[in-house]
SEBAFI-610912 format. One line per 3 residues: number of its first residue (from 1); for each residue z, x, y of C-alpha. Coordinates in nm, 2 decimals, decimal comma. Each point is the difference from the previous one (the first is absolute). Example, Ala and Ser with C-alpha at 12.3 -4.5 7.8 and 13.67 -1.06 7.14 Angstrom:
! SEBAFI-610912
1	0,78/1,23/-0,45 ~ -0,07/0,14/0,34
***
This chain:
! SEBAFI-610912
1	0,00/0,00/0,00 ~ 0,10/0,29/0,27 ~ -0,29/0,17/-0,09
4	-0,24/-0,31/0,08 ~ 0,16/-0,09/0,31 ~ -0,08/0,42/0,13
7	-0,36/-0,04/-0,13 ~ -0,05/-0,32/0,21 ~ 0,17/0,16/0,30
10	-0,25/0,31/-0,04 ~ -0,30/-0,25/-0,01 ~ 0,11/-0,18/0,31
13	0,10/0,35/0,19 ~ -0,35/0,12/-0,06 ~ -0,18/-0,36/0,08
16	0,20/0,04/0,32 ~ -0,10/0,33/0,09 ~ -0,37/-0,11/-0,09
19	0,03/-0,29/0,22 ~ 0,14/0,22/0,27 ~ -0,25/0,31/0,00
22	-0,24/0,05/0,31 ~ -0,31/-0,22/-0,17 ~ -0,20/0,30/0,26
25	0,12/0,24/-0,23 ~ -0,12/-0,17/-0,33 ~ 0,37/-0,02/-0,10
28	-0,06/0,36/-0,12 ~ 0,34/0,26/0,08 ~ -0,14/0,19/0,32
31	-0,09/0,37/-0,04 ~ 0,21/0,27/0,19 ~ -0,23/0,20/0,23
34	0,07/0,29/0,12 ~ -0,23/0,01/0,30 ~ -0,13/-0,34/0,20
37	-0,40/-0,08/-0,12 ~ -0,05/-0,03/0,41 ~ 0,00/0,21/0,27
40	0,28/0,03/0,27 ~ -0,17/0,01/0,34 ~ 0,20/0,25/0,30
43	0,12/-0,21/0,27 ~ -0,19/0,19/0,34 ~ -0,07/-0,14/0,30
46	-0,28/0,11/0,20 ~ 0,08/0,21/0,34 ~ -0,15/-0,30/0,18
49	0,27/-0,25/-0,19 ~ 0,25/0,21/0,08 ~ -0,10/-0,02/0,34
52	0,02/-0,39/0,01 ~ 0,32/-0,04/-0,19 ~ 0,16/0,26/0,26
55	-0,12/-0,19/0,30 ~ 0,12/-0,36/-0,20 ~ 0,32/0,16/-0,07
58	0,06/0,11/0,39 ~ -0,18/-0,31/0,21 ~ 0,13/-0,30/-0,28
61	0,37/-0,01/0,15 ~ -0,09/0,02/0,33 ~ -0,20/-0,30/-0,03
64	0,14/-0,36/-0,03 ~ -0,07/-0,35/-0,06 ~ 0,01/-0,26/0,31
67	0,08/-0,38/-0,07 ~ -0,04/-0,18/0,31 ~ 0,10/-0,40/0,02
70	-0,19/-0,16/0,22 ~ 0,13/-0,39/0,15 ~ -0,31/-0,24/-0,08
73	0,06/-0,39/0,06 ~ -0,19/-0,23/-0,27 ~ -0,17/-0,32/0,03
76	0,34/-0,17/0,11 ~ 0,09/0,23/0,27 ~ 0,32/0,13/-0,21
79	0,02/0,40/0,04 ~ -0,01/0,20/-0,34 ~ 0,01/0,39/-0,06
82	-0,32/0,17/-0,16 ~ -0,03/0,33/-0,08 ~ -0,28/0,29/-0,01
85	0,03/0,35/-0,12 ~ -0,14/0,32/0,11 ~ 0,05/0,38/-0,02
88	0,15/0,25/0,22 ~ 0,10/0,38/0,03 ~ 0,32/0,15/0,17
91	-0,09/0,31/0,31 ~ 0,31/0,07/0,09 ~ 0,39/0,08/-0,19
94	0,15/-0,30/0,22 ~ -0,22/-0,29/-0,17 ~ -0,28/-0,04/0,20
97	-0,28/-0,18/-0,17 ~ -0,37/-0,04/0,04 ~ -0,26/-0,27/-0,05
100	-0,19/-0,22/0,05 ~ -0,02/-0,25/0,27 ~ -0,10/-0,31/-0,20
103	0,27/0,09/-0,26 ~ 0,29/-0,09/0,23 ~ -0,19/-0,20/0,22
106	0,19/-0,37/0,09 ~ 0,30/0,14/-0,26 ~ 0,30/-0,17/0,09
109	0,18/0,23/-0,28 ~ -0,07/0,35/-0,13 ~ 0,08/0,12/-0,25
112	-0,09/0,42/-0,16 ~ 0,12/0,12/-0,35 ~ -0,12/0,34/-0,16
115	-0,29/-0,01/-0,24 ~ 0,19/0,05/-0,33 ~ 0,26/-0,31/-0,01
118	0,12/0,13/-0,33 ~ 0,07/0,34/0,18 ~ 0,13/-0,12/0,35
121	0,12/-0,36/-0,02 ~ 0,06/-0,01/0,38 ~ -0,14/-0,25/0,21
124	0,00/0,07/0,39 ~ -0,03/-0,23/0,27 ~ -0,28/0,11/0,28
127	-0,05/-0,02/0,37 ~ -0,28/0,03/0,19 ~ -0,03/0,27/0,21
130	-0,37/-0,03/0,19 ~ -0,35/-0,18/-0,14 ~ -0,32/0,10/0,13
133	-0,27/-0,31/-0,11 ~ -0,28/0,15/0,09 ~ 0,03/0,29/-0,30
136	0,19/-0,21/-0,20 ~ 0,31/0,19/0,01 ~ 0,36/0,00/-0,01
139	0,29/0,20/0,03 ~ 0,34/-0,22/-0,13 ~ 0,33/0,20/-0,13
142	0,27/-0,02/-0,24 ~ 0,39/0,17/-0,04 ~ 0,03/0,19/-0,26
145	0,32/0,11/-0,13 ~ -0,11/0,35/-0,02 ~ -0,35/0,18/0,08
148	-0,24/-0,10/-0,20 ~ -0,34/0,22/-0,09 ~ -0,32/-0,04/0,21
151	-0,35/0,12/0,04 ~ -0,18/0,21/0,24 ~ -0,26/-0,11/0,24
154	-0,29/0,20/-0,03 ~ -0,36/-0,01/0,26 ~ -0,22/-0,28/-0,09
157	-0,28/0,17/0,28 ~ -0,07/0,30/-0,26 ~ -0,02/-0,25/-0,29
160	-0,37/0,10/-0,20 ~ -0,19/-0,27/-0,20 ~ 0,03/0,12/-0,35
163	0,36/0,15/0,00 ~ 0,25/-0,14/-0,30 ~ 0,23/-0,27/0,14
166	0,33/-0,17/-0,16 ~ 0,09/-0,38/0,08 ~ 0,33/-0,10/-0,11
169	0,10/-0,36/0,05 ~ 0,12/-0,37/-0,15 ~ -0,36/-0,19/-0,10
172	0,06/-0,33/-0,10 ~ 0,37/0,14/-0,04 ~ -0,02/0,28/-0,25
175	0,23/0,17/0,14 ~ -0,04/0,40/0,05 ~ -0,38/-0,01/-0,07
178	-0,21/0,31/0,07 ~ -0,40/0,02/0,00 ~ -0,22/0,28/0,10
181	-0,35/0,04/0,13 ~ -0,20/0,21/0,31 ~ -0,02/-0,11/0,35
184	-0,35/-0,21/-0,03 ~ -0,08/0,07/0,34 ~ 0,15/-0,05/0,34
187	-0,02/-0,16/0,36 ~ -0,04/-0,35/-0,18 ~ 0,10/-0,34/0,23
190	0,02/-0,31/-0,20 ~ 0,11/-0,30/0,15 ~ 0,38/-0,18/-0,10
193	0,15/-0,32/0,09 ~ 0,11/0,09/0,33 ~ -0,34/0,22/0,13
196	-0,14/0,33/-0,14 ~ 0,17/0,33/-0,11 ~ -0,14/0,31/0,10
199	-0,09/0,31/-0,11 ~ 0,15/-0,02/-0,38 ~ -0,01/0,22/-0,24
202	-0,20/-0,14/-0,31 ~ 0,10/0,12/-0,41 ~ -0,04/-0,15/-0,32
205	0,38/0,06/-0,12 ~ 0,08/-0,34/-0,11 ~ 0,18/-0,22/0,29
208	0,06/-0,34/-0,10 ~ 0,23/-0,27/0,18 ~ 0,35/0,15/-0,02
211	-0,09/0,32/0,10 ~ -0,07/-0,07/0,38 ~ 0,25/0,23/0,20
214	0,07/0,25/-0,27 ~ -0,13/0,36/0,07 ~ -0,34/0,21/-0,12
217	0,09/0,31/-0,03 ~ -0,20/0,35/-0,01 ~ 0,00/0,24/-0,28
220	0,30/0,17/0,19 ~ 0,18/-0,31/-0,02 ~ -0,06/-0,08/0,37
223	0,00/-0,32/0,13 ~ -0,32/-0,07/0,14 ~ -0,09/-0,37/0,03
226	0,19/-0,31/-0,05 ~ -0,16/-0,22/-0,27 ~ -0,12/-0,29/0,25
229	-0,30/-0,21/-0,21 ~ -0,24/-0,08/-0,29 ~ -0,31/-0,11/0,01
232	-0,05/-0,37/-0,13 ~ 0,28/-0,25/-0,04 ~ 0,15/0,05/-0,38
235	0,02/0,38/-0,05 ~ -0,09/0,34/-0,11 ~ -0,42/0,08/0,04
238	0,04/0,36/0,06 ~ -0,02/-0,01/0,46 ~ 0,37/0,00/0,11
241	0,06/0,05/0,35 ~ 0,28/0,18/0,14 ~ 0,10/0,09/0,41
244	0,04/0,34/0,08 ~ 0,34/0,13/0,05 ~ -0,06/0,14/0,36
247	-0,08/-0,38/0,11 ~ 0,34/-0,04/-0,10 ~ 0,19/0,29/0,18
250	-0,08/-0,19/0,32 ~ 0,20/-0,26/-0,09 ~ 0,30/0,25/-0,16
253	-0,01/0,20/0,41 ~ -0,01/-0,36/0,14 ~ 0,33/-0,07/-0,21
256	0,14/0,37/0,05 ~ -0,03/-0,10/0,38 ~ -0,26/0,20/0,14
259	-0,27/-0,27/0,07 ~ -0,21/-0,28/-0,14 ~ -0,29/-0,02/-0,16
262	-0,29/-0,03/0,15 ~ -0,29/-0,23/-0,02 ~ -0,33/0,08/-0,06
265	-0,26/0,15/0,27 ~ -0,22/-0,31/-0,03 ~ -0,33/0,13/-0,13
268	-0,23/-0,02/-0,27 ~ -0,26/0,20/-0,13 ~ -0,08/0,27/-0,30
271	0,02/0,38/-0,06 ~ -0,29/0,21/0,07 ~ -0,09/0,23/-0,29
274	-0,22/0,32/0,07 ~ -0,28/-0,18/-0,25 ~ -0,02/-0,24/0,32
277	0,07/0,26/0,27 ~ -0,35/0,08/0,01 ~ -0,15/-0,32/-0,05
280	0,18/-0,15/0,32 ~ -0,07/0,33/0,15 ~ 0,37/0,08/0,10
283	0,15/0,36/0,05 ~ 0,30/-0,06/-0,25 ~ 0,19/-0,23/-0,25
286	0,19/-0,30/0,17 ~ 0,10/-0,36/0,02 ~ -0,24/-0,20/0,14
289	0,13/-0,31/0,20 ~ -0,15/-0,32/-0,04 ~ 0,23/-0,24/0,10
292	0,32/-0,04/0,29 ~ 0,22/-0,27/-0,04 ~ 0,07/-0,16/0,29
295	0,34/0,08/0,13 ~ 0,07/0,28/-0,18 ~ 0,12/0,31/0,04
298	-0,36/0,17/-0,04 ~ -0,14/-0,29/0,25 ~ 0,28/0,05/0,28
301	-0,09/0,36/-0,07 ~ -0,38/0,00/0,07 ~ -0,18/0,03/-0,32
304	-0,28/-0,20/-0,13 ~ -0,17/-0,12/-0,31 ~ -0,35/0,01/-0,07
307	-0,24/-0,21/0,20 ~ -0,33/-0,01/-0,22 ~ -0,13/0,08/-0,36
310	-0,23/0,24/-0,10 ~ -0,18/0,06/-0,31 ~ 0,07/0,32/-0,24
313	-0,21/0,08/-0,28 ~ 0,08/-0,37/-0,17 ~ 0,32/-0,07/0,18
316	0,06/-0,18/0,31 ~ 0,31/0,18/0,21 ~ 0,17/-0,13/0,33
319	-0,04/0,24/0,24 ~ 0,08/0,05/0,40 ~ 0,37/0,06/-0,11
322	0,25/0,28/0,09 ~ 0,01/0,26/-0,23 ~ 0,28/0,19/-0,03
325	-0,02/0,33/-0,13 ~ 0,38/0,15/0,08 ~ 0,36/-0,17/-0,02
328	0,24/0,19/0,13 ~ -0,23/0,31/0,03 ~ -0,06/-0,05/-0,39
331	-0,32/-0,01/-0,16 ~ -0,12/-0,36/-0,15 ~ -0,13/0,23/-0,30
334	0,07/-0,34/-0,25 ~ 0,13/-0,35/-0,04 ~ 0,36/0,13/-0,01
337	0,05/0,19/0,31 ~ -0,01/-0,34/0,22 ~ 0,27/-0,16/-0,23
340	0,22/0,37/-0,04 ~ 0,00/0,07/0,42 ~ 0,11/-0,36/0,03
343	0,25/-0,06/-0,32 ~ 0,30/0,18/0,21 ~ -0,07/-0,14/0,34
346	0,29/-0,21/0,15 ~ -0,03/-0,31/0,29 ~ -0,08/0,12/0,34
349	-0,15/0,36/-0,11 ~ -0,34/0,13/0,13 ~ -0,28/0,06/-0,26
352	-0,29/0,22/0,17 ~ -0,35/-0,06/-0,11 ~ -0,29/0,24/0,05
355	-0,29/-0,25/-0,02 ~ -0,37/-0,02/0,08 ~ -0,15/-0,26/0,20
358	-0,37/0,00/0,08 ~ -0,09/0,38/-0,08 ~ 0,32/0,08/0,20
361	0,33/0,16/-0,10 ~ 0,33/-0,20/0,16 ~ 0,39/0,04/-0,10
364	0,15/-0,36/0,04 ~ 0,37/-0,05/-0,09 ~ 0,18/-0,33/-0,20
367	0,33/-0,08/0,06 ~ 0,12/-0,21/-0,33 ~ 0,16/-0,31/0,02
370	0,32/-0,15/-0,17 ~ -0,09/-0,18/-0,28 ~ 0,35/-0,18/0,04
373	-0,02/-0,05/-0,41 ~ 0,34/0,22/-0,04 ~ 0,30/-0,24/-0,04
376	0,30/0,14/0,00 ~ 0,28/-0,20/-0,18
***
């Protein structure tokens, strides 16, 4: 009898142990190797990785995520909270913050909290500091307990199409989210719900909404452009759009107390290259005026735009216009020089223009207006 009852245990052991095995295996006792049948790959990272990671590691704490509640009133006229995100990136040790304008724009509450949640739970209420619309920027502030980390504003007028750039940012918010790309090209204007930016720096590093106010950064790690725009309504194509981080240090000395921003000279009108030099038989690279806007600082100042077309080769070009061929006793040898004199020029200063009207050579001056955009709060 006991030696029935072990047999049946010993069945019912090994139909167990058959009904258990790995059925991948064929229910057949595994081999022992001694060496893996595959091949371990060595973790490297390319210099260029290396590179990125470095920059991600430095800029990522320095920038933060914005939550701004906005008071909307529904059909019923009864007042309820709604809230928008955005990005932005600390300049200073004592919590100053910028962005974008239309991230905090109408924001009855702010509120800023680091990237990582998991690795910084705090949450900091914000103030505004000063706005300046017509670049779609902002400059708010928070009190931190103790210094945080911050990034380094570098010069957006040397900035060369094809360079590496970084954007780091919150799109559609994933927070701490880094792309990378080129600057496409630069000098772009696109036009935005409240009129058109100017003179932004183009790249195909993925911006998407959530990133607006967060910083591109150089391969150096430099701040230099604020993520502004996208082109189209629902995302990512590959053109991002980004203003220049000297349009911005107006608004920082306005804030610091040595002036306010300035408004713009109140011309249009295009660079011209030394392919069309010739062409328009002129005796150097300049900007050619071809339109004053009437009551500006270029009109109470003199200058005109062009007053007839003529015809080049297959393209028809207003001509008659001022054409300016020195700022500030600097040559107009490209599209950048007009933007880089006037990108540190306060209210009230003089801007001196070396210009050619009608075959002769005349220095007029421009005093710049107040563009009265700078609220101080």
């Amino acid at each position: 009898m006991a030696r029935a009852l072990a047999g049946a245990a010993l069945l019912a052991a090994v139909f167990l142990c058959w009904l258990t095995w790995p059925a991948e295996l064929g229910r057949v006792a595994p081999a022992v190797f001694d060496e893996p049948f595959w091949t371990e790959a060595e973790s490297t990272l390319a210099a260029d990785e290396l590179e990125n990671i470095g920059i991600y590691d430095e800029a990522s704490p320095a920038t933060v995520h914005i939550t701004s509640t906005v008071l909307q009133r529904n059909w019923f006229l009864e007042v309820y909270p709604s809230e928008s995100t955005g990005s932005g990136f600390l300049i200073d040790a004592d919590g100053r913050i910028l962005t974008n304008h239309h991230v905090i724009r109408g924001s009855a509450e702010l509120e800023v909290s680091p990237l990582s949640v998991e690795a910084d739970p705090r949450r900091y209420k914000a103030t505004v500091l000063a706005t300046d619309p017509t670049n779609d920027l902002a400059l708010i502030q928070i009190r931190p307990d103790a210094p945080l980390p911050y990034l380094r504003l570098g010069d957006s007028d040397v900035v060369r199409v094809g360079q590496k750039v970084l954007a780091i940012g919150n799109p559609f918010g994933l927070e701490g989210t880094l792309t990378t790309g080129v600057v496409s090209s630069t000098g772009r204007s696109i036009q935005n719900r409240s009129g058109i930016l100017r003179d932004l720096i183009q790249t195909d590093a993925a911006i998407n909404p959530g990133n607006s106010g967060g910083p591109l950064l150089d391969s150096s790690g430099n701040v230099i452009g604020v993520n502004t725009a996208i082109y189209g309504p629902s995302g990512n194509i590959g053109i991002g759009f980004a203003m220049p981080i000297n349009r911005a240090k107006a608004l920082l000395r306005f804030v610091k107390g040595g002036g306010e921003p300035p408004e713009e000279l109140g011309i249009e009108g295009f660079f011209v290259s030394r392919r069309w030099v010739r062409a328009l038989r002129l005796p150097s690279t300049g900007y050619l005026i071809t339109e004053v806007a009437p009551d500006s600082a270029a009109a109470e100042a003199g200058l005109r735009g062009a007053r007839r077309d003529v015809i080049v080769g297959n393209f028809r070009v207003p001509w008659g216009g001022d054409f300016i061929v020195e700022i500030d006793g600097v040559p107009i040898t490209d599209r950048g020089k007009m933007q880089e004199a006037l990108s540190l020029k306060l209210a009230g200063d003089s801007v001196a223009l070396e210009i050619l009207r009608d075959g002769e050579e005349l220095v007029t001056h421009v005093t710049l207006r107040s563009r009265g955009v700078g609220v101080s709060l």
